[in-house]
C-alpha positions, 0 to 999 in steps of 0.5 A: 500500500503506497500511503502519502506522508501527508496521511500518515501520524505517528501516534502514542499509544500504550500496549494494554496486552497481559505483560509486565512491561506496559510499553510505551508505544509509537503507531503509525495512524493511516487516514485516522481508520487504519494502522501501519507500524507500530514501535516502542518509544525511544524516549520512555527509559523502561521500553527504550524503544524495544517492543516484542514482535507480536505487538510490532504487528499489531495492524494484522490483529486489528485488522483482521478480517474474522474481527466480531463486527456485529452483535450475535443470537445464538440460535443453535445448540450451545457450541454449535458456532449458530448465530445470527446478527441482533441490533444492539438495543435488542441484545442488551434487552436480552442480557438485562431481562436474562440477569434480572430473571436470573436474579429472581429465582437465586438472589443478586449472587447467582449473576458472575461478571468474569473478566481479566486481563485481555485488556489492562487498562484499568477503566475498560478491564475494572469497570465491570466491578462498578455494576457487580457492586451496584447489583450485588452479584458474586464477586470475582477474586483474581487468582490466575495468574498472581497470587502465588508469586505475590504473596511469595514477595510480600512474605519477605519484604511486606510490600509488592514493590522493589528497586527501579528495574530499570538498575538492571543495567547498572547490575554486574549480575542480573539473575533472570528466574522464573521467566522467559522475557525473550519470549514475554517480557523483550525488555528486562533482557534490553536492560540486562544485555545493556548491563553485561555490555557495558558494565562486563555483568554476567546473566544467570537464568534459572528455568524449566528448560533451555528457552530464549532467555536460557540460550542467552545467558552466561549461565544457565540453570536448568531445574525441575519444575517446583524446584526452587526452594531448594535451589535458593536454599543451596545458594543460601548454604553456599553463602553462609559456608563461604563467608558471603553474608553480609551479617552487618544487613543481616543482624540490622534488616532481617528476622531470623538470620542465625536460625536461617544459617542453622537451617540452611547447613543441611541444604547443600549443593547435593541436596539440591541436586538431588531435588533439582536435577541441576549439576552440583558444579553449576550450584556452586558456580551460580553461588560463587557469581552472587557472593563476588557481585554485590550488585546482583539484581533478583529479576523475579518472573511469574514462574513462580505462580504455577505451581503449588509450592510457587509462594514458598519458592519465590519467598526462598529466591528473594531472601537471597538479596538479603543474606547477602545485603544486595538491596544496599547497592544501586543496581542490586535487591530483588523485583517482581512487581511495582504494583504497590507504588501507584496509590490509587484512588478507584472509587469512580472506576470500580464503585468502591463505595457501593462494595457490599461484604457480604456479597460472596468472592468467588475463585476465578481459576475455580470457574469449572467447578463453580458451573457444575455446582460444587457446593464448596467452590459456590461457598454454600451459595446459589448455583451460578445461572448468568455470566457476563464475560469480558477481556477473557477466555475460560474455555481455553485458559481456564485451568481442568477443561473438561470441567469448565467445558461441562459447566458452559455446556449447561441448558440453565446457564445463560452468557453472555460474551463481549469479545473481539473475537469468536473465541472458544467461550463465544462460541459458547454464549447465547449472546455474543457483542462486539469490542473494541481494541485498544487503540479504539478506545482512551484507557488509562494503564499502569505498569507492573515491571515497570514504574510508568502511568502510561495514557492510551488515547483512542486512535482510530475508529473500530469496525463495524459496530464495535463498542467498548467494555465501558460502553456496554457496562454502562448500557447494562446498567441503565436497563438494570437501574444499577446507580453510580456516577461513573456509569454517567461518565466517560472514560476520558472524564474517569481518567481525569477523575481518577487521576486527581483524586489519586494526586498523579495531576489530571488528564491534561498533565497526561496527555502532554507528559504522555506518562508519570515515573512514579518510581519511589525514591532509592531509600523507599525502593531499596528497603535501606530504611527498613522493610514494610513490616512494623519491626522494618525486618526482612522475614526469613520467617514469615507468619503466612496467614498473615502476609498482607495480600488482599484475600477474602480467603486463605487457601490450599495446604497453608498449614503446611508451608514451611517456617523457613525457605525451604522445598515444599514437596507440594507438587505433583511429583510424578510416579509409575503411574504418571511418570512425567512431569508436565509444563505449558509454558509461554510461547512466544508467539502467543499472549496467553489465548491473545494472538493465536488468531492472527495467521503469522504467530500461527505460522512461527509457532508451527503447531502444538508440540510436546517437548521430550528429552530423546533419552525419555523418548527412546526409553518409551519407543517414540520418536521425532515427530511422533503423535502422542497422547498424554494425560493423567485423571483430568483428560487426555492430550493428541499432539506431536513430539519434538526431541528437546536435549534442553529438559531434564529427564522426566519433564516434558513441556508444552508451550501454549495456549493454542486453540482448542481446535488445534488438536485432535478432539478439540481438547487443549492443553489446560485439559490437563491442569488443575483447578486446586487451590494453591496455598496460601491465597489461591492461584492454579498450577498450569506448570505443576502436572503428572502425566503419562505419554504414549503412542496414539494409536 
């Protein structure tokens, strides 16, 4: 397409996509309807001009011809993919006459708004929170992704918040554990490599098998998955034993360091060996490389959050920072995420003043159980018989599918579905709306690996009849006589609002300033004054029920995680009957379900593939490119077998999330993940399974 420059502005916008980065983005605007090339923003200091692919390519997502367009009937058996095009007036009558005969029969808490993070903007992802508060249907506590890892953070330091990320250029060793920012997060890895650039600093990355980010490390540490704990414990003993603690931090800024030291003795480098599958010389070798640079920066991923024992090892990670002082030095401490710096004031965004707290939390990764009626997860409450749905898709990332598929199949279960695409939860409703992306609306966003308030103005204008999460929200509410100003105002006036009421300026100060740096001064940062606890001491030995993470519940084994960093055998561990231990990594074409309907990251991913060691392969009579089944009691798996030396013995991995249509029967990868509750919070174990594999027949 030949386009006259006169046509063409160069925009900025935000990546509203699910990723820590939040980057800051240059669009190219074509005649205010179309989209050319997009780039990160060379003058944002966190995204320093670097995005990933996917993003890069955006305009083949936003203008993708199998875009929903039109709102949608069903009109044949659930899941048949039948529908037929409804005016918009007609199809919100439908959504409000369903909730409001819904709620007759079972009371306000039988409707469940269930939304996450398709977008992460905060108008257009929690604005649904301000009509289930005004209605009073079941709320909806966050448990997917987070929880394990964050709480795991907090437990030591007691708050989600850490030195500015952006030090890890000024590190001379970055540790990269728990996530594969080659795939997921490209800018941690532009601040890394800057680092052993310029500064000569080494980066170690410890993960479940040799990915992007392994393959670029100075030093790679291969482990087992759930293995952490024990891997930090080693490094802790080595510390201790070669005089590397920083016992002048330690005695000032820690709990119990003598009892960790004890405790710490019998957890040697053959211990962990013994747990990790990882070499004692590359134990070592990583411990000696920590106890040399004082700079060491802990970059801490979301890993951690797979799996059952994932809170004990993050905390068990980022006590390392501690025994050895690095939080005192610019360019070293421990991150996760920034969450806890941004103060802000939600009240107009979600109806915080309208929250009602006897109003039931209902576990998001305990969706299936919930829709076929367990008494426990419904906590002793009403069936749930109505779902509005926006920013996700629970028949394909929602962990223990065959459940959730159950619980959609259901005839008394009404849903409606606000998407952008037909994704497998579409397909599953009686009502299907259109939405816009995000470069089709304003939003506001806030960045977790970062330290950025970013604005993302409305662009260009979506298709067909496309209407935003706010606009819909809003529409629903008027027909349900739900109150609040918010629902009289719009997103531009909700930023502003927030914005204010928040002490970060007003929209004006944005819009020109294009982003707020919020991050807190070094002190603040760096933990130098103390930690966040009343006593200011880091906890080696956190009291868990306790750790200040906003939950209506504790959850799972709670009263077993141990005192001190330690492995927690909470895991799957596999056995003669389920000999292999199963991941679904990220791939790096895909963004959770997001992605995998544009045609090139369907062609770079190829197809679903089950990596294997070749010795666990030839053991088992199969060869490269074999089709196998794997499963366990939860279901069953048909996909292709990839040879992959880059696994330990016994774990075999899968990167996702395809389309449940990608595989043979239509059952994804997530047929196999549970939907247990991870202590202490909650959370799902997407990387935590036993399974067997065996030759298709």
């Amino acid at each position: 397409m030949n386009i006259h420059p006169a046509s063409l502005a160069v925009r900025a916008s935000v990546c509203p996509h699910d990723c820590p980065s939040t980057c800051a983005l240059e669009v190219e605007v074509l005649d205010g309807q179309r989209i050319g090339r997009i780039r990160g923003a060379d003058d944002n200091a966190y995204t320093a001009g670097v995005i990933c692919a996917k993003v890069a390519r955006y305009a083949e997502r936003i203008h993708h011809p199998d875009r929903l367009t039109k709102p949608l009937r069903r009109k044949g058996a659930k899941g048949s993919g039948a529908f037929e095009p409804i005016g918009w007036d007609d199809a919100l009558d439908i959504v409000a006459e369903q909730f409001v005969k819904a709620e007759a029969r079972y009371g306000s808490e039988t409707v469940w708004p269930y939304f996450y993070a398709g977008t992460m903007g905060l108008v257009m992802r929690d604005g649904i929170n301000r009509l289930r508060h005004a209605k009073k249907y079941s709320g909806f506590f966050s448990t997917i992704c987070v929880n394990p890892a964050w709480s795991g953070f907090i437990a030591g330091t007691g708050r989600l918040a850490g030195p500015d990320p952006r030090e890890m250029a000024k590190s001379d060793l970055v540790v990269i554990w728990g996530t594969n920012p080659v795939s997921t997060q490209v800018n941690v890895m532009t601040h890394a490599t800057r680092a052993r650039k310029e500064r000569g600093a080494k980066i170690v990355a410890v993960d479940i098998y040799m990915n992007g980010t392994m393959q670029q490390a100075d030093l790679p540490v291969l482990v087992k998955p759930g293995t952490d704990g024990a891997l930090a414990c080693a490094i802790m003993h080595c510390l201790f034993r070669d005089g590397a603690a920083d016992w002048d931090f330690l005695e000032r800024f820690t709990d119990v360091p003598h009892e960790l030291e004890a405790h710490v003795k019998t957890r040697t480098p053959q211990w962990a060996s013994d747990i990790t599958g990882c070499p004692v010389e590359t134990i070592e070798e990583f411990a000696k490389l920590v106890a040399a640079n004082k700079r060491t920066f802990f970059r801490l991923g979301y890993g951690f959050s797979r799996s059952r024992n994932g809170a004990v090892n993050m905390h068990a990670a980022s006590c390392i920072a501690a025994v050895t002082g690095a939080w005192q030095y610019e360019g070293g401490g421990a991150f996760h995420n920034n969450g806890a710096i941004y103060h802000w004031n939600r009240t107009m965004i979600d109806g915080l003043d309208l929250v009602d707290p006897s109003i039931r939390m209902l576990d998001q990764s305990r969706i299936g159980p919930i829709l076929v009626g367990d008494n426990e997860a419904l906590q002793g409450g009403p069936p749930v018989t109505a779902l509005l749905v926006q920013n996700t898709n629970p028949m394909s990332v929602a962990p223990d599918q065959n459940v959730v598929k159950r619980g959609f199949a259901r005839d008394d279960l009404f849903v409606c579905v606000h998407e952008q695409f037909m994704t497998e939860t579409a397909e599953m409703a009686d009502i299907v709306l259109p939405a816009t992306m995000f470069m089709e609306h304003d939003d506001v966003y806030q960045a977790g690996g970062s330290q950025y308030i970013l604005l993302g103005p409305k662009l260009v204008d979506a298709p067909g009849e496309c209407r935003s999460n706010h606009e819909v929200i809003c529409a629903l509410a008027q027909r349900l006589g739900a109150e609040h100003p918010g629902f009289a105002m719009s997103p531009r006036e909700l930023i502003d609002w927030t914005l204010q009421q928040s002490g970060w300026g007003d929209l004006e100060r944005l819009e020109r300033e294009r982003w707020i740096d919020c991050q807190p001064p070094f002190e603040r940062a760096h933990y130098t004054e103390g930690f966040n606890w009343p006593d200011k001491k880091f906890r080696f030995k956190p009291d868990w029920p306790k750790v200040p993470f906003k939950s209506p519940w504790t959850a799972g084994p709670i009263d077993d995680i141990p005192a001190l960093p330690d492995h927690w055998e909470a895991i799957e561990v596999a056995d003669s009957e389920y000999p292999f231990r199963l991941a679904t990594s990220p791939a790096r074409q895909f963004l959770n379900s997001t992605f995998n309907e544009t045609p090139t990251s369907v062609k770079r991913e190829g197809r679903p593939t089950l990596m294997m060691h070749p010795g666990d392969a030839a053991h088992h009579g199969i060869a490269d490119g074999a089709f196998v089944v794997i499963g366990n009691r939860r279901g069953e798996v048909r996909l292709h077998v990839k040879l992959f030396d880059g696994v330990r013995r016994g774990v075999v991995i899968a990167e996702s999330i395809w389309p449940n249509s990608a595989y043979a029967d239509g059952c994804g990868i997530n047929s196999l993940t549970g939907a247990d509750a991870i202590a202490p919070f909650g959370g799902a174990a997407f990387h935590d399974n036993k399974v067997w594999v065996r030759l298709a027949p």
